[in-house]
Wavefront OBJ file of the C-alpha trace (Angstrom):
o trace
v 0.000 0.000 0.000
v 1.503 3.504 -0.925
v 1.831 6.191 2.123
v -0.822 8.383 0.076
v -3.564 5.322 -0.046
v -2.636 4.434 3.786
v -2.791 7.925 5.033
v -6.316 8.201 3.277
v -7.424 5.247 4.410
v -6.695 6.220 8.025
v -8.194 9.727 7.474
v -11.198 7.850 6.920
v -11.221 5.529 9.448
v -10.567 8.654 11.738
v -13.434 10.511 10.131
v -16.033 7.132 10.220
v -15.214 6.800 13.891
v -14.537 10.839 15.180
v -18.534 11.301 13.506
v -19.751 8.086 16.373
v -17.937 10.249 19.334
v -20.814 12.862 20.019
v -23.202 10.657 22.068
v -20.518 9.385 24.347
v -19.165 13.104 24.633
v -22.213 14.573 25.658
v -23.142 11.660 28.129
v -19.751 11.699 29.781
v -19.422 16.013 29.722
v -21.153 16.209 33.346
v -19.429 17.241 36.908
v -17.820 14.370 38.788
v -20.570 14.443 41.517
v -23.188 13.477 38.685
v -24.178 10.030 37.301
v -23.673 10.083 33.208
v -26.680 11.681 31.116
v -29.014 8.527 30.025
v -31.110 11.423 27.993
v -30.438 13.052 24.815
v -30.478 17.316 25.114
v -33.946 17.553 24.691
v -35.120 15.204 27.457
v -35.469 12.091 25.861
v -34.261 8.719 26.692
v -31.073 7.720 25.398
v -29.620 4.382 24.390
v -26.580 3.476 24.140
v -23.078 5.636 23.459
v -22.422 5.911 19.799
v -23.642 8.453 17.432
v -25.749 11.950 17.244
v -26.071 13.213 20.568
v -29.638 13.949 20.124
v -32.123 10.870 19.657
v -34.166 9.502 17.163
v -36.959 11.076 18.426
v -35.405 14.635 17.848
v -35.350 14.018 14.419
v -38.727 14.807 14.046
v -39.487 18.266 13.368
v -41.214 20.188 16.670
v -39.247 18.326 18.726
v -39.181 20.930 22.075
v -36.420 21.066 23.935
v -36.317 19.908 27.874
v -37.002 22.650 30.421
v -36.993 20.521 33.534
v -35.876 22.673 36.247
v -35.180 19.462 38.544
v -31.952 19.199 40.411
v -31.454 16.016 38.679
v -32.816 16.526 35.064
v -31.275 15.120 32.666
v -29.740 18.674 31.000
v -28.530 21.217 33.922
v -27.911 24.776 33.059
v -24.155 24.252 33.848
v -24.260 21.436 31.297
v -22.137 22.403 28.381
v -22.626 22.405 24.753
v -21.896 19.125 22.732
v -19.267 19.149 20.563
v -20.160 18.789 16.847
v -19.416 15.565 14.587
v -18.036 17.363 12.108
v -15.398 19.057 14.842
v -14.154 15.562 16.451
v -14.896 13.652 12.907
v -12.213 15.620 11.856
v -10.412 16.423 14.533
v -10.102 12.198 15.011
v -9.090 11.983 11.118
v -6.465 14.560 11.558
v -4.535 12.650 14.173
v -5.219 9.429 12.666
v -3.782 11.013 9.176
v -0.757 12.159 11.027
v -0.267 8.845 12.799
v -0.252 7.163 9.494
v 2.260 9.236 8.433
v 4.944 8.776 11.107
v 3.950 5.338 11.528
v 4.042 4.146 7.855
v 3.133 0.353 7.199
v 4.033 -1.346 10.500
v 1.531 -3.078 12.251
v 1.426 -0.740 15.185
v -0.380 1.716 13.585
v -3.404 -0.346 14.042
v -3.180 -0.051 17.327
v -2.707 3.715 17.127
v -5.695 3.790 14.955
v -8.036 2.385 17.301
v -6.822 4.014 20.445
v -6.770 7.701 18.604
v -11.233 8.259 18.478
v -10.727 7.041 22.294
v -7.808 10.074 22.923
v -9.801 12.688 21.169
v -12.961 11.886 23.766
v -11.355 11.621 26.587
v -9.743 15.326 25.372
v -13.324 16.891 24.572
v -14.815 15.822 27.725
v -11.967 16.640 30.269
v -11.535 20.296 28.642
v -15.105 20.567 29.064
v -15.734 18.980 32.602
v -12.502 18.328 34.012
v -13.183 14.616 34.181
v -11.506 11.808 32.610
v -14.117 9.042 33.060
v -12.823 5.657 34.344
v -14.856 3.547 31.499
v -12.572 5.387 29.159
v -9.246 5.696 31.517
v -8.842 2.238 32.569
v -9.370 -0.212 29.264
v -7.349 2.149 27.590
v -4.731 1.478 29.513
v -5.714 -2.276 29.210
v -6.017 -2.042 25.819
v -3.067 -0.331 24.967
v -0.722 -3.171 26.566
v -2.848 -6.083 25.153
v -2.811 -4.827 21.428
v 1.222 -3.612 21.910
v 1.467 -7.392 23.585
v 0.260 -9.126 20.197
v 2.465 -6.816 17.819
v 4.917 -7.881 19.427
v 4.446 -10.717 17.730
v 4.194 -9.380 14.261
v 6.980 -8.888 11.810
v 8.188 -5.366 11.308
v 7.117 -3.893 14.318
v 9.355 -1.221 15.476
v 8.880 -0.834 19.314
v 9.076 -3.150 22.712
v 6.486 -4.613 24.803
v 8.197 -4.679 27.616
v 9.632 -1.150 27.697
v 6.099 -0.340 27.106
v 4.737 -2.202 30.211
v 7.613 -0.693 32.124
v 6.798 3.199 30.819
v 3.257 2.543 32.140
v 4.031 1.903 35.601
v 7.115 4.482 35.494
v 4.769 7.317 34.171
v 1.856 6.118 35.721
v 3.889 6.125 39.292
v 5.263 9.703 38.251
v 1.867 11.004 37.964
v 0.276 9.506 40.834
v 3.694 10.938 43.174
v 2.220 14.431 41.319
v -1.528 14.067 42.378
v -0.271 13.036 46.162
v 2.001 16.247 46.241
v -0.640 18.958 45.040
v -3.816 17.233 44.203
v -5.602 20.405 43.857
v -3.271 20.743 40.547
v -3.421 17.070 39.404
v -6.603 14.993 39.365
v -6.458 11.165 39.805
v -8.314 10.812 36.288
v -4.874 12.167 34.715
v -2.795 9.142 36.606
v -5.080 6.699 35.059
v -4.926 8.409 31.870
v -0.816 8.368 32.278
v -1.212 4.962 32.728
v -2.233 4.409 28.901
v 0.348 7.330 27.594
v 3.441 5.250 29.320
v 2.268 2.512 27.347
v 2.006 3.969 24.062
v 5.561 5.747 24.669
v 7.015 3.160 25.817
v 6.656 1.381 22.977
v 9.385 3.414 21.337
v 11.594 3.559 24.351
v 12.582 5.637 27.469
v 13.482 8.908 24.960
v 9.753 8.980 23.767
v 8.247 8.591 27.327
v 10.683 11.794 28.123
v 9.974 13.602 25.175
v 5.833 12.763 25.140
v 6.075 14.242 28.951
v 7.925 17.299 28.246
v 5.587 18.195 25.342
v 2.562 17.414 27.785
v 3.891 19.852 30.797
v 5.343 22.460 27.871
v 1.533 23.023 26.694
v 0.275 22.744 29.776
v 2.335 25.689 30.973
v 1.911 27.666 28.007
v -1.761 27.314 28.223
v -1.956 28.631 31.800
v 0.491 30.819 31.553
v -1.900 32.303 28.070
v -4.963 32.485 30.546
v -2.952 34.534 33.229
v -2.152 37.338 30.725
v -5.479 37.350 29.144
v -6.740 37.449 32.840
v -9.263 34.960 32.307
v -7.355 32.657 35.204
v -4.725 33.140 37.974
v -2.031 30.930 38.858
v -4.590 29.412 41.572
v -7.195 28.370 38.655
v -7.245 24.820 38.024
v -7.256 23.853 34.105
v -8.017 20.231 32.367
v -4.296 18.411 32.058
v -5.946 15.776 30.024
v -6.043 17.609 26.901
v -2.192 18.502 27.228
v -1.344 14.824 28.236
v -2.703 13.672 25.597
v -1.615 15.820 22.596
v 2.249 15.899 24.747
v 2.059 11.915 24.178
v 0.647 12.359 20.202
v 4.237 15.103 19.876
v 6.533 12.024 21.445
v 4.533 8.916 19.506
v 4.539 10.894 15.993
v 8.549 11.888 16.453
v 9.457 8.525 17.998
v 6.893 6.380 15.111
v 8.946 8.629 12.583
v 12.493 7.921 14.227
v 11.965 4.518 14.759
l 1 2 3 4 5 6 7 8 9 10 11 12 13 14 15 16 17 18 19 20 21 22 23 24 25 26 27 28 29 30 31 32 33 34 35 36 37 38 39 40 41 42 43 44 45 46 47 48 49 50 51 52 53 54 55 56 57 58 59 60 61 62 63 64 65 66 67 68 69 70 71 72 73 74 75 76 77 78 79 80 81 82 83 84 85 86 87 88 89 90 91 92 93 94 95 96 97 98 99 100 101 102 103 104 105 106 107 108 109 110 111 112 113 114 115 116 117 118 119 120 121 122 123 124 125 126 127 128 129 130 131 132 133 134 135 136 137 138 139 140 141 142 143 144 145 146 147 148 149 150 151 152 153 154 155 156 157 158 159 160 161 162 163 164 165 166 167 168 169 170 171 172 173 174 175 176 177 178 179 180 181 182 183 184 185 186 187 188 189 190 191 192 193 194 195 196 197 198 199 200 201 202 203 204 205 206 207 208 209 210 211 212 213 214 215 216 217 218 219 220 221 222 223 224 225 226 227 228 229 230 231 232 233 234 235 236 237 238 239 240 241 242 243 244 245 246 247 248 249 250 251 252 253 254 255 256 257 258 259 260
């Protein structure tokens, strides 16, 4: 397969799946203290976690939206706005075009593939809410070192399993040492979440887990340190990591896939 056709290919793969993210973002988006949404934005029941945000039943024209003033309706007024399927269709086809690109034909771009439409959630909802939910946290994590475990196995991969296993626990420890010093500036959500990043970095060696967690604490700085001079924050306000973890651990996998 040529690197145009590939790259395409994973463009639409990123695209298919980024356009299935809106229903999980908008039932995850709520505050930590709050069960996840089970109804669509205009109050009515919704099933399962892939697709439109809105229901079937919103389809239909006239469709009113909810007013419930209930503590515990289904959309609050703090309750932010879904993002669009266009915005994390491409946004998800974006970083799966760029993984292609580093990554080339080896078989661990599959793995990047499927793990990418997880990333970009867990990004839209934490830089929303502040929350990196445990459904997504966890089995990524899993995931990550069960898919890396059976390349492994493959011909032509360019990484290590075990350095991988080992960049999960280092990074994951590193993170969770962060959260006991100043939890107020490090949630446990972004442990778990380093969990999955040590993984992936790992899987090009101890440079890319260094280089992945510069990028993430480079951004992270820059971002609060943007907020402070536009004095919309001050070094006291707490901002959503997640985001920066995971676009610090995209920087480190596309420059080690590419240097590999």
């Amino acid at each position: 397969m040529t690197t145009g056709l590939l790259v395409l290919v994973a463009a639409v793969w990123g695209a298919s799946a980024g356009a299935l993210l809106p229903r999980a973002a908008y039932r995850f988006s709520v505050p930590s203290d709050e069960p996840w949404r089970d109804r669509c934005p205009d109050g009515h029941p919704l099933r399962g976690w892939l697709g439109a945000a809105r229901c079937g039943t919103c389809a239909h024209a006239g469709s009113p939206p909810t007013t419930d003033p209930r503590p515990d309706a289904s959309v609050s007024s703090h309750a932010p706005d879904t993002p669009s399927g266009v915005l994390l269709a491409s946004l998800t086809a974006l970083v799966c075009a760029v993984l292609a690109v580093a990554t080339g034909t080896r078989p661990e771009l599959a793995v990047w593939l499927l793990l990418a439409p997880v990333g970009v959630l867990l990004a839209a909802v934490d830089f929303r809410v502040r929350r990196l939910p445990d459904p997504l946290t966890l089995p990524l994590a899993a995931t990550a070192l069960a898919l890396l475990g059976l390349t492994a196995l493959l011909p032509e991969h360019a990484g290590h399993w075990r350095t991988a296993l080992y960049g999960a626990l280092a990074l994951g420890a590193g993170y969770y040492l962060l959260y006991r010093i100043n939890p107020g500036g490090m949630g446990f959500g972004d442990v778990k979440l380093a969990v999955g990043a040590g993984a992936v970095l790992g899987w090009y060696g101890w440079p890319t887990v260094l280089l992945g967690t510069f990028a993430a604490f480079l951004l992270g700085a820059l971002y609060g340190g943007a907020l402070v001079l536009a004095r919309r924050a001050d070094r006291k306000t707490a901002v959503p990591f997640g985001p920066f973890l995971l676009t610090g651990t995209l920087i480190g996998l596309l420059i080690g896939a590419y240097t590999a």
